[in-house]
N, CA, C and O of each residue as an XYZ file, in Angstrom:
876
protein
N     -18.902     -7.993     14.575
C     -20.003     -7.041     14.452
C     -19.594     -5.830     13.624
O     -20.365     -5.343     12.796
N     -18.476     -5.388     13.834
C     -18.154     -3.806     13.579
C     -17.508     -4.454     11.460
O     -17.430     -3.706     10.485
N     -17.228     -5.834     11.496
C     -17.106     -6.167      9.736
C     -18.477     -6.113      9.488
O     -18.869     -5.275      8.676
N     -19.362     -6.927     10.091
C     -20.818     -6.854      9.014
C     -21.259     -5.149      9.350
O     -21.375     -4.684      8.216
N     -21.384     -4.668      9.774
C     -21.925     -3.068     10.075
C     -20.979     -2.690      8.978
O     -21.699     -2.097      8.175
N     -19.981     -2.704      8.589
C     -19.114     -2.098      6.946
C     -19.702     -2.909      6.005
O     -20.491     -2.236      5.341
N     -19.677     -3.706      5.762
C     -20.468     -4.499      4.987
C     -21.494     -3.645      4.221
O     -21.526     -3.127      3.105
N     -22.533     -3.732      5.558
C     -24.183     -3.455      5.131
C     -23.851     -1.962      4.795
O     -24.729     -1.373      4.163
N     -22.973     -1.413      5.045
C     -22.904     -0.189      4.274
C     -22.019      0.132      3.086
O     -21.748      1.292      2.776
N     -21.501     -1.115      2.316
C     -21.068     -1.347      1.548
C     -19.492     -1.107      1.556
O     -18.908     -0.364      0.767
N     -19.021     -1.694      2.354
C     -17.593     -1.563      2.213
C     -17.220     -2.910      1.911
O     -18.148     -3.692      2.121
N     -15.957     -3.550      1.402
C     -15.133     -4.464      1.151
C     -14.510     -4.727      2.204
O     -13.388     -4.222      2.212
N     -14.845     -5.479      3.365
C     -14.063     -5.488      4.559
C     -13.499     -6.841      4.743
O     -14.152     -7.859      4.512
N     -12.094     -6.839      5.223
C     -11.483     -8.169      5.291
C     -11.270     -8.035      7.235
O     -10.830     -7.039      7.808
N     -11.688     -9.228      7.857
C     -11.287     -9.136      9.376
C     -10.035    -10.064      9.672
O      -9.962    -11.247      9.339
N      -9.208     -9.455     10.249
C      -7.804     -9.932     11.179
C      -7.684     -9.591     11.969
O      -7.933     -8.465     12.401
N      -6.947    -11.093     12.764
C      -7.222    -10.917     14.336
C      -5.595    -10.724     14.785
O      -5.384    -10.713     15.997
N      -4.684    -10.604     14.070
C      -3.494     -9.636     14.924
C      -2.572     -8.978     13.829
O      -2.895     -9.394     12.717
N      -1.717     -8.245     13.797
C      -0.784     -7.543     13.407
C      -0.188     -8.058     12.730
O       0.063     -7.403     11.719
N       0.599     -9.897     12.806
C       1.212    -10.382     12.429
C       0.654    -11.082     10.961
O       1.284    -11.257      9.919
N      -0.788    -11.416     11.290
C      -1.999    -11.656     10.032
C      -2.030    -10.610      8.867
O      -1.842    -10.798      7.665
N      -2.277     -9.628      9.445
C      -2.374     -8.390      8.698
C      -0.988     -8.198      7.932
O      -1.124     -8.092      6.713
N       0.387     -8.130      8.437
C       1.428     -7.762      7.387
C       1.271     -9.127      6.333
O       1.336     -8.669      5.192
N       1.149    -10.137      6.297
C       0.861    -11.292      5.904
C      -0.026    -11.229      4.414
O       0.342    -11.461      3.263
N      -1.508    -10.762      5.035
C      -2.146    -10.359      4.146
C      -2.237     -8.893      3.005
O      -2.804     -8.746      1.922
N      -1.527     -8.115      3.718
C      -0.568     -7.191      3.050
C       0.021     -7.506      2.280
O       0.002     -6.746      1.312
N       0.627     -8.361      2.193
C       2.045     -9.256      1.013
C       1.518     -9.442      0.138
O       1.956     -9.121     -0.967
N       0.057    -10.202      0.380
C      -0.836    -10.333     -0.925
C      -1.203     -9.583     -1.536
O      -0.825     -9.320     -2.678
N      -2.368     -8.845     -0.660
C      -3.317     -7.546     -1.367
C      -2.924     -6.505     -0.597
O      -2.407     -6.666      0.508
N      -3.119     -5.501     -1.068
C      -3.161     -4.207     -0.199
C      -4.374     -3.603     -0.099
O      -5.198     -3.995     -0.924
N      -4.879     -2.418      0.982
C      -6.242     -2.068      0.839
C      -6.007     -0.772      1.142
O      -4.929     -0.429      1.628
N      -7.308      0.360      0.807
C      -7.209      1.640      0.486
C      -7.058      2.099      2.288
O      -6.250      2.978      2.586
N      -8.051      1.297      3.582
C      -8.210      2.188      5.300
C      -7.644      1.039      6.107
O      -7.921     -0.093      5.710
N      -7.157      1.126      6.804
C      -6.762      0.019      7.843
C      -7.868      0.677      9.384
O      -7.777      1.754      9.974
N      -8.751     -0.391      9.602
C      -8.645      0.137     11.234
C      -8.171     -0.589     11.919
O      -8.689     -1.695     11.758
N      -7.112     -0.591     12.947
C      -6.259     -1.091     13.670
C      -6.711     -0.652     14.950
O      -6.843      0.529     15.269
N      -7.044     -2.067     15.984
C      -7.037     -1.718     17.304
C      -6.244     -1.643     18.440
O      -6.049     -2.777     18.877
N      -5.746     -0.842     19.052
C      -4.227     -0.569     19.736
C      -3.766     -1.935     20.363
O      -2.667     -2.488     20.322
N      -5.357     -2.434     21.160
C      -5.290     -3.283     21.960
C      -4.964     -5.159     21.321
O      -5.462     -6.166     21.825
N      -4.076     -5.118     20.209
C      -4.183     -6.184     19.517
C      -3.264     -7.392     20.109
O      -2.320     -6.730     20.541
N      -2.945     -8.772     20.403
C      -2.268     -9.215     20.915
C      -0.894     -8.781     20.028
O      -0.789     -7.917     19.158
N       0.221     -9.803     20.632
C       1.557     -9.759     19.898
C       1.668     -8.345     19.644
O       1.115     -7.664     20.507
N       2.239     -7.687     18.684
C       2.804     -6.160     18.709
C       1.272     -5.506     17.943
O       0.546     -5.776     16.986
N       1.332     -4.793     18.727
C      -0.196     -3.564     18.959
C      -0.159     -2.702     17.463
O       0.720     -2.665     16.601
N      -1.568     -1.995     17.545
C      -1.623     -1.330     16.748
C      -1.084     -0.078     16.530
O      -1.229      0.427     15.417
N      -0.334      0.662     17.620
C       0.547      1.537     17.746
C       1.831      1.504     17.185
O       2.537      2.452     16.841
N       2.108     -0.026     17.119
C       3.306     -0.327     16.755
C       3.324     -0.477     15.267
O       4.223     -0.101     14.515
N       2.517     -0.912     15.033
C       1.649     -1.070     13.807
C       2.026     -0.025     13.000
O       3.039      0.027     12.303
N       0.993      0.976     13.149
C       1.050      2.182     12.605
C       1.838      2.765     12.460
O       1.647      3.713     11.699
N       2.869      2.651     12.910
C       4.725      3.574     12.738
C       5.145      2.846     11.046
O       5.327      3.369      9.947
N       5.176      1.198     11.613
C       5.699      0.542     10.312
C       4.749      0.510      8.985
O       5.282      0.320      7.892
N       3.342      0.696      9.087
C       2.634      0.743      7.702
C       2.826      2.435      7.374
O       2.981      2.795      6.207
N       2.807      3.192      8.226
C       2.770      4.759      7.673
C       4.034      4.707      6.703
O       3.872      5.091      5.544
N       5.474      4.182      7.178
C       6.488      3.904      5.871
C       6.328      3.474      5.232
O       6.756      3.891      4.155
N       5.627      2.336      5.269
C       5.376      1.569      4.137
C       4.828      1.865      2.960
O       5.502      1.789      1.932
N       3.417      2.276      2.945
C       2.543      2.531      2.118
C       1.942      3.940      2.526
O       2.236      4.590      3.529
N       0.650      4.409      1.108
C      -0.081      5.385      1.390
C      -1.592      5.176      1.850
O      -2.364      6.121      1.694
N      -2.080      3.922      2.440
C      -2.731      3.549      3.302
C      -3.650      4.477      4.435
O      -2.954      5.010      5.299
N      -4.780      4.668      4.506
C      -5.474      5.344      5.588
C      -5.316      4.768      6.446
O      -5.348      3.567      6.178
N      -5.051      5.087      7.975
C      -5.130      4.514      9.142
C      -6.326      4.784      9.876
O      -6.689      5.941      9.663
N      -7.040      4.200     10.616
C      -7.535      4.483     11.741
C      -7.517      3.767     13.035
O      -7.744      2.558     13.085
N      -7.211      4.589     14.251
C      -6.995      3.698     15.021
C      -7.963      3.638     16.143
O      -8.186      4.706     16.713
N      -8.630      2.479     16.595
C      -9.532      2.650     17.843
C      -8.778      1.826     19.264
O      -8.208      0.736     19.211
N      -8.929      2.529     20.279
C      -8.744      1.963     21.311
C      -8.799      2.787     22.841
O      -8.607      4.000     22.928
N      -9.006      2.167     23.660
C      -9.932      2.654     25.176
C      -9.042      2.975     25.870
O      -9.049      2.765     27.083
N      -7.633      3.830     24.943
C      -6.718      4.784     25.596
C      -7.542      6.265     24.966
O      -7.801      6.405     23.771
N      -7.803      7.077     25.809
C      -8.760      7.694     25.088
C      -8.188      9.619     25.990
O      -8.907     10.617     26.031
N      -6.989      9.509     26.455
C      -6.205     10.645     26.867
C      -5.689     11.842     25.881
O      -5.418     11.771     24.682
N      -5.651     12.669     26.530
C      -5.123     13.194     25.142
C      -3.545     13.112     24.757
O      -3.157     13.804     23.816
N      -2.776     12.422     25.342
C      -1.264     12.269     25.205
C      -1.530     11.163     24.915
O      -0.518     10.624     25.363
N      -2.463      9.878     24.255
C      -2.394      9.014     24.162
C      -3.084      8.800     22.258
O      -2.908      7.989     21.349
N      -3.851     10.001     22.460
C      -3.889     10.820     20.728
C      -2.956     11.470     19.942
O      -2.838     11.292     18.730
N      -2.181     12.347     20.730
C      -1.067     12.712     20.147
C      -0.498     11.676     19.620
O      -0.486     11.308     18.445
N       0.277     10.933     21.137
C       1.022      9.903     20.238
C       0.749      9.191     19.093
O       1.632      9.130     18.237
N      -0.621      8.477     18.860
C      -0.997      8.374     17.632
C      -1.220      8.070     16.178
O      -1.139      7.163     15.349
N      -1.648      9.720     16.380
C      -1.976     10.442     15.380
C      -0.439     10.974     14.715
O      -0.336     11.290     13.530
N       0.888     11.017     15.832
C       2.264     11.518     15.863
C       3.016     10.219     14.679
O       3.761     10.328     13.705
N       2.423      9.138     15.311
C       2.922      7.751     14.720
C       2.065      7.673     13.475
O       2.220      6.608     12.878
N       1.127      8.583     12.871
C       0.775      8.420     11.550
C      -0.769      7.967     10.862
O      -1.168      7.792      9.710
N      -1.458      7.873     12.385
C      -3.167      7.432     12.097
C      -3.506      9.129     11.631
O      -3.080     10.232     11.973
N      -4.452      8.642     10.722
C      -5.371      9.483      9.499
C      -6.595     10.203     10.965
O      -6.708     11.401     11.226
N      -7.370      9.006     11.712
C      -8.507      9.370     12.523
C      -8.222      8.247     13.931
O      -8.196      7.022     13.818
N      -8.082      8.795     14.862
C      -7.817      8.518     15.975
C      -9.468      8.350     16.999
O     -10.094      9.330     17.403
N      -9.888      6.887     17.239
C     -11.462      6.709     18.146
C     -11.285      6.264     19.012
O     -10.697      5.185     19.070
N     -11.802      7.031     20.258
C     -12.006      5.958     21.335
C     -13.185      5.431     21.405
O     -14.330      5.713     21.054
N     -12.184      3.911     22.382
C     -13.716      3.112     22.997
C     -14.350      3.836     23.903
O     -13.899      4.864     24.408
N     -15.846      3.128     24.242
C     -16.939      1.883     22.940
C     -17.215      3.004     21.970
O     -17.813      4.067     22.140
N     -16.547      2.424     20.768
C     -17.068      2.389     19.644
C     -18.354      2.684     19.063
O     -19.175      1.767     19.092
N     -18.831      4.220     18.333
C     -20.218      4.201     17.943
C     -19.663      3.803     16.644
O     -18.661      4.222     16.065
N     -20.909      2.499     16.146
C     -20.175      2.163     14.908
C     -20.750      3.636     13.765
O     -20.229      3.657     12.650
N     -21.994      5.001     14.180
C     -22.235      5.534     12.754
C     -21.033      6.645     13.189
O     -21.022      7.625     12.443
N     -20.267      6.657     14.004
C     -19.092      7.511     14.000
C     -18.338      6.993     13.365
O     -17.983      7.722     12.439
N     -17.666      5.643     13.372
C     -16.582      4.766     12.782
C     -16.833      4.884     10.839
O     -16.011      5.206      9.981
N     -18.648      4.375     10.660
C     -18.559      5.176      9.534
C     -18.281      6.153      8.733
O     -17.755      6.172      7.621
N     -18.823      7.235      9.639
C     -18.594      8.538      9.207
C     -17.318      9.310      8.898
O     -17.204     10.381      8.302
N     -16.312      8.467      9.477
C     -15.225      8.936      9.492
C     -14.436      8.046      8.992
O     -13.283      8.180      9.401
N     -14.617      7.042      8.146
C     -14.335      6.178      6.780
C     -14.582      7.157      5.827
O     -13.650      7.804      5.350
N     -15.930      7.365      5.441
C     -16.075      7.810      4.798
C     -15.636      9.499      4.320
O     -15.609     10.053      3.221
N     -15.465      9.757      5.084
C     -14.507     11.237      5.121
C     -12.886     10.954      4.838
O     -12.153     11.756      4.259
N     -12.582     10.007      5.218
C     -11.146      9.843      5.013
C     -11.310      9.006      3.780
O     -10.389      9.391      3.059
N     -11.905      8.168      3.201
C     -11.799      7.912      2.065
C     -12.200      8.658      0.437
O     -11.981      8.340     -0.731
N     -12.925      9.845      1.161
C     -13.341     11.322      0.418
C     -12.045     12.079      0.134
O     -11.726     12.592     -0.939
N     -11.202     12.060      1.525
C      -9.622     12.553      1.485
C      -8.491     12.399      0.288
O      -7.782     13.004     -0.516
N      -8.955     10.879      0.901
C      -7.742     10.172      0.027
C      -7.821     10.069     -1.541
O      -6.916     10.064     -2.376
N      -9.290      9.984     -1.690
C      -9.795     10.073     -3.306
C      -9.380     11.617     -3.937
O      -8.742     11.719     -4.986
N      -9.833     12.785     -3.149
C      -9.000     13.736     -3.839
C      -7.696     13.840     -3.720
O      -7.224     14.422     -4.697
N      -6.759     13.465     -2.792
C      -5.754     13.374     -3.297
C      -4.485     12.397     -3.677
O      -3.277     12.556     -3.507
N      -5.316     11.221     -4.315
C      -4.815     10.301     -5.524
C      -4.285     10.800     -6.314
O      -4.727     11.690     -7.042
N      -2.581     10.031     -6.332
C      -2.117     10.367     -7.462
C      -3.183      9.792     -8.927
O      -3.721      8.695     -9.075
N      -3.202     11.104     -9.923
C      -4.245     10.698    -11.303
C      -2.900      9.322    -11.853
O      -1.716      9.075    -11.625
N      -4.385      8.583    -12.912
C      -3.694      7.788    -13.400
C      -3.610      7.936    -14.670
O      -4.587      8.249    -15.352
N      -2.080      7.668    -15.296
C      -1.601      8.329    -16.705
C      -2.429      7.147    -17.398
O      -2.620      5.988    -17.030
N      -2.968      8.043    -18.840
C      -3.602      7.474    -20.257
C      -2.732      6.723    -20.901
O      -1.571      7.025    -21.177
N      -3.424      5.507    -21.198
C      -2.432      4.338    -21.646
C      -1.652      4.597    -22.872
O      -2.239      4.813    -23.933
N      -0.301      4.588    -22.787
C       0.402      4.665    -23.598
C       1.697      6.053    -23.078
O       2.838      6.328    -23.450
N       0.813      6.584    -22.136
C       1.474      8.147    -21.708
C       2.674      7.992    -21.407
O       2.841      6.862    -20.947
N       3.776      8.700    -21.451
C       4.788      8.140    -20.709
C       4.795      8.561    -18.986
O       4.019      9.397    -18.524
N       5.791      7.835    -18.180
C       5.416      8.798    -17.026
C       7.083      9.138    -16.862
O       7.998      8.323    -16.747
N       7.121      9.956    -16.878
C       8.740     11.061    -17.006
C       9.120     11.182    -15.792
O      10.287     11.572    -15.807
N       8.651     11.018    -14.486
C       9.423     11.414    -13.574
C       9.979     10.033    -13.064
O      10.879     10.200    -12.241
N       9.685      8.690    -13.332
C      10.363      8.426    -13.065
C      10.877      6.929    -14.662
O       9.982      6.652    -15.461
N      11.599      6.572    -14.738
C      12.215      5.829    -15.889
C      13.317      4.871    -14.906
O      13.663      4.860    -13.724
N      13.590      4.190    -15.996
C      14.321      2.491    -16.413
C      15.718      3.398    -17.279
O      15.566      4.488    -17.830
N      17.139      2.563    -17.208
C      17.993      3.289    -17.635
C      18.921      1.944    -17.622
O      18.524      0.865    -17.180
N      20.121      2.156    -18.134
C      21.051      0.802    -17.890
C      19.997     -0.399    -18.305
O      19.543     -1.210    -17.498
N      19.755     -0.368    -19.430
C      18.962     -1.404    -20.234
C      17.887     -2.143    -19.425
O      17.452     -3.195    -19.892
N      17.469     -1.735    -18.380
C      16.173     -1.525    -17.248
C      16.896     -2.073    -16.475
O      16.199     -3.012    -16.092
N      18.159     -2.163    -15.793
C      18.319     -2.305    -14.210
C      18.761     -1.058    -13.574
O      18.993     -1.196    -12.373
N      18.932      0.070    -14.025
C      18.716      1.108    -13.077
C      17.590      1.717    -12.625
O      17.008      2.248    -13.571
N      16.805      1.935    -11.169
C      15.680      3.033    -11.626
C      15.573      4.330    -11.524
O      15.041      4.486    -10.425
N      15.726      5.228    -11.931
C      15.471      6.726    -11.536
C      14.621      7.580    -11.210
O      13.766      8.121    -11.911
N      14.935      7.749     -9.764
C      13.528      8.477     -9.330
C      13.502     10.084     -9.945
O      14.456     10.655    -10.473
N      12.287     10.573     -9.745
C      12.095     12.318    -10.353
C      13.541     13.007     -9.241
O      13.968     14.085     -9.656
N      14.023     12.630     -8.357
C      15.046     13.454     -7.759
C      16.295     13.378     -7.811
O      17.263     13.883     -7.243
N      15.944     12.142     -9.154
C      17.562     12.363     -9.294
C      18.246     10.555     -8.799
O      19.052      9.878     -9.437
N      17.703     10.287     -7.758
C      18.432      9.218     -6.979
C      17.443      7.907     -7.844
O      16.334      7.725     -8.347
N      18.874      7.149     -7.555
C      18.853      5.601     -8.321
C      19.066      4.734     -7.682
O      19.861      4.745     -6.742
N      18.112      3.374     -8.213
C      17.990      2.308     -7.256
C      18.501      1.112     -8.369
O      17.756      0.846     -9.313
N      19.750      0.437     -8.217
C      19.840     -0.813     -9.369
C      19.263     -2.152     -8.967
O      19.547     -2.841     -7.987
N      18.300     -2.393    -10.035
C      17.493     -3.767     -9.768
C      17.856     -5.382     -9.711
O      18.897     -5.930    -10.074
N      17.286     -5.660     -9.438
C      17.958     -7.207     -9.370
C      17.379     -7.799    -10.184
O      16.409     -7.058    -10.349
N      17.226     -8.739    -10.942
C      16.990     -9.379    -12.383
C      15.014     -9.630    -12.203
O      14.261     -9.301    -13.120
N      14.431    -10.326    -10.705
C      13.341    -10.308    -11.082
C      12.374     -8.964    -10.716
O      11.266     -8.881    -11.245
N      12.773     -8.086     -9.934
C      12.470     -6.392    -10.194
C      12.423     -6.087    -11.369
O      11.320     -5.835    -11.855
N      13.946     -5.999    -12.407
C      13.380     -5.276    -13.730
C      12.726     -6.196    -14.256
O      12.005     -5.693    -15.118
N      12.647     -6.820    -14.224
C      11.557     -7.870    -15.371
C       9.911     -7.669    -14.982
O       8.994     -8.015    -15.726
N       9.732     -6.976    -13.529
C       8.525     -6.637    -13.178
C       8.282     -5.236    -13.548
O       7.171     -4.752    -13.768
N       9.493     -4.576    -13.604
C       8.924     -3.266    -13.948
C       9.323     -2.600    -15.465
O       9.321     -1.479    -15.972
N       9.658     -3.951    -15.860
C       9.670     -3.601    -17.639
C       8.318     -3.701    -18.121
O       7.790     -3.103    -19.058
N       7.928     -4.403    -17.469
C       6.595     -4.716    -17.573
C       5.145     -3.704    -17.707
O       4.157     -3.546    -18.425
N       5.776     -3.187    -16.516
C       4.844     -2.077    -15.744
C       5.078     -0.555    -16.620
O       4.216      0.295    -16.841
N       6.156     -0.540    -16.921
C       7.011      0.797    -17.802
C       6.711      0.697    -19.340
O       6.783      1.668    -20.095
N       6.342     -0.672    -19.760
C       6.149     -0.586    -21.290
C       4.676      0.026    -21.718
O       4.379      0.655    -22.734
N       3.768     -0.411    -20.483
C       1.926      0.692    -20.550
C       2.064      1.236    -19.178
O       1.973      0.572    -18.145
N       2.235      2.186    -19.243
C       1.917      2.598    -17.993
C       0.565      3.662    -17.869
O       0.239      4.609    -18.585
N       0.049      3.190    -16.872
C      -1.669      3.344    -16.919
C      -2.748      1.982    -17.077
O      -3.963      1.931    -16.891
N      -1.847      0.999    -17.464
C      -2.875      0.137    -17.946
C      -2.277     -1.321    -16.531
O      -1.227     -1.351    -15.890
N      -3.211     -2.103    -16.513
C      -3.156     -3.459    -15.842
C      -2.245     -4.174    -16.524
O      -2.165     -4.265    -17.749
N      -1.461     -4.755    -15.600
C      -0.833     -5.856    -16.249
C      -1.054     -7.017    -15.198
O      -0.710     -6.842    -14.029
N      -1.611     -8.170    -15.603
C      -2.274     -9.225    -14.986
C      -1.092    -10.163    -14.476
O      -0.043    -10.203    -15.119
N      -1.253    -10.875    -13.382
C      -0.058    -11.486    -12.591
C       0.449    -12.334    -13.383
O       1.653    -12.520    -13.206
N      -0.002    -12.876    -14.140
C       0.712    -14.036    -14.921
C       1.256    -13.677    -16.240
O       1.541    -14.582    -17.024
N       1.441    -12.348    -16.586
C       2.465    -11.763    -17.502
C       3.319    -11.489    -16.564
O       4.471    -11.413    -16.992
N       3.194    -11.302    -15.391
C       4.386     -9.973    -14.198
C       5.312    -11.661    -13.955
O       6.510    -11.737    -14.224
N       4.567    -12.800    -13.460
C       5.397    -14.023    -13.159
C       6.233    -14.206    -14.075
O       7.463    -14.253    -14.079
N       5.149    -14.345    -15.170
C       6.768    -14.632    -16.687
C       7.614    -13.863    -16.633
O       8.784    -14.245    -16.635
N       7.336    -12.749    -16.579
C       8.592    -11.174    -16.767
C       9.367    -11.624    -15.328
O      10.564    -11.439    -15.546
N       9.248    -11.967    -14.405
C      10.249    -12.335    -13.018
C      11.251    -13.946    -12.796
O      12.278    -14.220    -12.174
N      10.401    -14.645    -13.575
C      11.275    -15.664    -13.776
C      10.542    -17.051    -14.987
O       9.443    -17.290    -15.489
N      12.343    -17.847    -15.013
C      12.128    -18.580    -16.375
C      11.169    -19.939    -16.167
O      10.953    -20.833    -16.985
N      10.747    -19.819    -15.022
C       9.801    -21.522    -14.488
C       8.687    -20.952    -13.819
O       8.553    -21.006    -12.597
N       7.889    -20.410    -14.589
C       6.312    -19.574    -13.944
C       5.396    -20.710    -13.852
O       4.307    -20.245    -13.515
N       5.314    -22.053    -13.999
C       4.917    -23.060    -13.616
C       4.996    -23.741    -12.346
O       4.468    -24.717    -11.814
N       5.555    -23.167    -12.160
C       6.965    -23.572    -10.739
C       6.807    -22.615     -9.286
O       7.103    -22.921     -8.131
N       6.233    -21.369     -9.824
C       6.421    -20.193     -9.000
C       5.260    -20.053     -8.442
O       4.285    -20.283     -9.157
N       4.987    -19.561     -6.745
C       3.809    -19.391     -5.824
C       3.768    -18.005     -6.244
O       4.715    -17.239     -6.424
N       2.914    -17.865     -6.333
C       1.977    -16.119     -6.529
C       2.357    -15.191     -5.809
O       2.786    -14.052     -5.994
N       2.002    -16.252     -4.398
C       2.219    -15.188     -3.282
C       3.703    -14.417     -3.340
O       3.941    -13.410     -2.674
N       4.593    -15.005     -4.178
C       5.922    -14.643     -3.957
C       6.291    -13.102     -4.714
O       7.141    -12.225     -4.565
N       4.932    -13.392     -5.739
C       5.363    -12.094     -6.618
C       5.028    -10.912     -5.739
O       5.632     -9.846     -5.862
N       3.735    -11.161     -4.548
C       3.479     -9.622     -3.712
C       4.401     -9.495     -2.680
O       4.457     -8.501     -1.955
N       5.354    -10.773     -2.558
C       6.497    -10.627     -1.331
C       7.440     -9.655     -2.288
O       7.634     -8.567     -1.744
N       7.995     -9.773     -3.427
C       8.656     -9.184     -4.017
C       8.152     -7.302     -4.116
O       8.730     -6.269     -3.778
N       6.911     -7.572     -4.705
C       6.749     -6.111     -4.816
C       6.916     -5.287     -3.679
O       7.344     -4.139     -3.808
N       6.536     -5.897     -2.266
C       6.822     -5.277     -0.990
C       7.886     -5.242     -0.796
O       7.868     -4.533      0.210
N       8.918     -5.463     -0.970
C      10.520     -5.584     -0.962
C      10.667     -4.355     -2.146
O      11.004     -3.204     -1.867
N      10.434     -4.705     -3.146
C      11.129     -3.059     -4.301
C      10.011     -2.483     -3.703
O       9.431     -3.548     -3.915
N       9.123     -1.778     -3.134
C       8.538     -0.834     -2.368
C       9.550     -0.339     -1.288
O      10.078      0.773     -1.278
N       9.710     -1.200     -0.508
C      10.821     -0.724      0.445
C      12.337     -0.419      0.206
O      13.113     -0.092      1.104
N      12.672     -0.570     -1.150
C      13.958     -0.481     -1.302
C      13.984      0.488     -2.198
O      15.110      0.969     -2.319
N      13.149      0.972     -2.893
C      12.920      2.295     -3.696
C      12.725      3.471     -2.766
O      13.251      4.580     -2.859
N      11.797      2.994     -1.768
C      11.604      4.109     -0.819
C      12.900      4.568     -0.219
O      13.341      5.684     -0.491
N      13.597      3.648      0.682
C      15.005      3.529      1.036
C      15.697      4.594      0.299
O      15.946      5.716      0.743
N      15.970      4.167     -0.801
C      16.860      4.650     -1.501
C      16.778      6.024     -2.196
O      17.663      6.814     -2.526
N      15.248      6.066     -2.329
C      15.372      7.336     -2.937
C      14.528      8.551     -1.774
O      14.864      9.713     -1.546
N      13.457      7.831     -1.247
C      12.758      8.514     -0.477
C      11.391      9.035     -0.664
O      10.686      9.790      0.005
N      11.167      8.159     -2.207
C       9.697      8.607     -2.458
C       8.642      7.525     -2.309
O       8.652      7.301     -1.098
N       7.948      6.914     -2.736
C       7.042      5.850     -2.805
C       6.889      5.641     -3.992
O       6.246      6.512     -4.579
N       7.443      4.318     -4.924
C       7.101      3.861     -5.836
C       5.933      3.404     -6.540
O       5.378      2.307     -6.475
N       5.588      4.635     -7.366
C       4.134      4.665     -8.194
C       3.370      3.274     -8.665
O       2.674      3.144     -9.673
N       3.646      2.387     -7.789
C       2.942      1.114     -8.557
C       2.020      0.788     -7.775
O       2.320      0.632     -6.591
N       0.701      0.600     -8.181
C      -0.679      0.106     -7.586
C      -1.038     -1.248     -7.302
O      -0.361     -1.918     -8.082
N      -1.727     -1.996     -6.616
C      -2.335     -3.149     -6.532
C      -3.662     -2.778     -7.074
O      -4.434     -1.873     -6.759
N      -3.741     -3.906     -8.160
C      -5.390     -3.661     -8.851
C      -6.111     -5.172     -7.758
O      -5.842     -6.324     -8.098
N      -6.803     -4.950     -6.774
C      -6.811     -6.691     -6.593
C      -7.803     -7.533     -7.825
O      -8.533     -7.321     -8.792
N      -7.128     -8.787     -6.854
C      -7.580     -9.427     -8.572
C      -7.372     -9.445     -9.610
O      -7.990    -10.207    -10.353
N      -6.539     -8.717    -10.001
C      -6.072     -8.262    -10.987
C      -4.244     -8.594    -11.783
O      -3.939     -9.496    -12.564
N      -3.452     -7.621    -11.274
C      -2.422     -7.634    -11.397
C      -1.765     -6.019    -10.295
O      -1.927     -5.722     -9.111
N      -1.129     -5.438    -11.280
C      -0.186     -4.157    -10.868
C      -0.662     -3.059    -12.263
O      -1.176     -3.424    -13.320
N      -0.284     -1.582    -11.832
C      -0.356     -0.694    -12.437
C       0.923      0.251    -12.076
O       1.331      0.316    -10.916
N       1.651      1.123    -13.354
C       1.827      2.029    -12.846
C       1.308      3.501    -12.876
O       1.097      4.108    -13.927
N       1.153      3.931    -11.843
C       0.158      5.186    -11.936
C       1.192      6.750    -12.187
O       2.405      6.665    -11.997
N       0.713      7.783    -12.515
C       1.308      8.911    -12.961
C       2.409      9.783    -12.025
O       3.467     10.384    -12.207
N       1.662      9.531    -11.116
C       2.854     10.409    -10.216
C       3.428      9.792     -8.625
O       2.589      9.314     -7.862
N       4.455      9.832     -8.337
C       4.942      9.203     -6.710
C       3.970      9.604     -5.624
O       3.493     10.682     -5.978
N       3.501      9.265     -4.564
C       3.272      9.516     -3.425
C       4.184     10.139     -2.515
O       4.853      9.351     -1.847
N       4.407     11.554     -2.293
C       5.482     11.897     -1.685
C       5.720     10.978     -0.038
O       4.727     10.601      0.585
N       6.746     10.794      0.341
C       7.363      9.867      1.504
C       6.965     10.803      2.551
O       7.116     12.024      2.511
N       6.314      9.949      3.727
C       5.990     10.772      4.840
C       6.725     11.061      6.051
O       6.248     11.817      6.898
């Protein structure tokens, strides 16, 4: 009920039924709000929300019929954007999409004009080093730079999955798709790691990857 009610108000809504689905479908695509319900089988949406707030710059929201106020703190502490209790009014659940996706739109990193360079962060050591704006360096492993030579030669512009496959390996005939968003989630986490910022690269879905102008500072 609460997917077709986004729907009819025009949202792009994908439904999953646990935590373990969701990182899954993550690997693939990524999406701009998560609502996560605490009460989810296997590891909850509480638990949830600790590991996507590192991960990505993702809106959270979380609903569930812990509705205390030490049960908001916690939270909102663990990294949800808008914290609802049950039952659920779905024109509240709207309303507060739509405010947090008002949020997040102003403060998007802008995306650099094709051809721009983006200076804070660069390719070095004939593209297996990367350098973040602070200085700290992450050395790549052969199908990383080949994804982000890619991404570094336009940056601002799409680069469609089946240039990013060729640039990652020599049998792109051979290679599952899905493997290229397992990869990018891996140099996401190992850039972050290492340097502490969030690596400026976008999911266009459908599409391919972008890199956009400036880091997402690490939360």
């Amino acid at each position: 009920m609460v997917v077709e009610e986004l729907e009819y108000h025009g949202a792009d809504v994908r439904g999953i039924d646990s935590v373990e689905a969701l990182y899954r479908e993550l690997a693939v695509d990524r999406c701009d709000i998560l609502v996560l319900d605490v009460g989810l089988p296997g590891e909850d949406g509480l638990s949830a929300t600790g590991h996507l707030r590192r991960m990505d710059g993702m809106g959270i929201v979380l609903v569930t019929g812990r509705s205390g106020t030490a049960d908001m703190a916690h939270g909102l502490s663990l990294g949800a954007d808008v914290y609802l209790p049950k039952p659920l009014e779905l024109p509240v659940l709207v309303a507060a999409l739509h405010s947090l996706h008002r949020r997040m739109s102003q403060s998007s990193p802008a995306v650099v004009a094709p051809g721009e360079a983006v200076a804070a962060w660069n390719l070095r050591s004939d593209g297996w080093d990367l350098h973040a704006p602070n200085g700290k360096v992450l050395t790549l492993t052969a199908a990383e730079r080949g994804f982000l030579r890619e991404l570094f030669a336009v940056p601002g512009e799409a680069v469609d999955r089946e240039r990013l496959i060729a640039a990652v390996t020599d049998q792109p005939w051979d290679f599952d798709p899905h493997r290229l968003e397992v990869l990018v989630h891996r140099l996401r986490t190992r850039a972050r790691n290492a340097t502490g910022i969030v690596l400026p690269v976008r999911a266009l879905r459908g599409m391919g990857y972008m890199l956009v102008s400036e880091p997402i500072p690490a939360a």
